[in-house]
C-alpha positions, -999 to 999 in steps of 0.1 A, spaced: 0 0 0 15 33 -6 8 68 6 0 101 -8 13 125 17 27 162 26 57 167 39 57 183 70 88 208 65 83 221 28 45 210 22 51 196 -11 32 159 -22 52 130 -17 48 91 -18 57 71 5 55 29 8 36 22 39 64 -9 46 86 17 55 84 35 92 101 70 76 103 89 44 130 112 29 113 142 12 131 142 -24 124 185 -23 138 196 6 150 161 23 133 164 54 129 134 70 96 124 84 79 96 109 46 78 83 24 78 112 27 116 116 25 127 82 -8 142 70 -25 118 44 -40 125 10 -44 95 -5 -40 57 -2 -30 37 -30 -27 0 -36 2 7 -66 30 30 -70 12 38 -103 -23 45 -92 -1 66 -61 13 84 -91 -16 92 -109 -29 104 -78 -3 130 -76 -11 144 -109 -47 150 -101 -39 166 -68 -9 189 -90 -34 198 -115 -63 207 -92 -32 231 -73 -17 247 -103 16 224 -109 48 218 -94 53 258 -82 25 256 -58 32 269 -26 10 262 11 -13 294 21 4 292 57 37 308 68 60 285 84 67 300 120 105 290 140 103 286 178 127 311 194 
């Protein structure tokens, strides 16, 4: 099974294996716990996962989108 997911440090779509316990982001390479990542999607193949992505892309405006929430830093 495979996940559609954000990543919690750049908010971009990534896909992530649910064998695995964490995920490298491939846009920023945070790396981030599965079970605390913020689902989209499930998908039973890679592909489907993919075709997933592109929906989600298209319904955003591409690659360039960008969240609608600043990031804040704790002092």
């Amino acid at each position: 099974m495979y996940l559609v997911a954000r990543c919690p440090s750049c908010a971009k779509i990534i896909l992530a294996n649910e064998a695995n316990k964490t995920r490298s982001c491939p846009h920023c390479g945070a790396r981030a716990d599965l079970f605390s990542l913020r689902v989209l999607a499930r998908a039973r193949t890679s592909q489907e996962a993919v075709e997933i992505i592109q929906r989600l892309k298209e319904r955003q405006g591409g690659d360039d989108w960008e969240p609608r929430f600043k990031k804040f830093k704790a002092k």
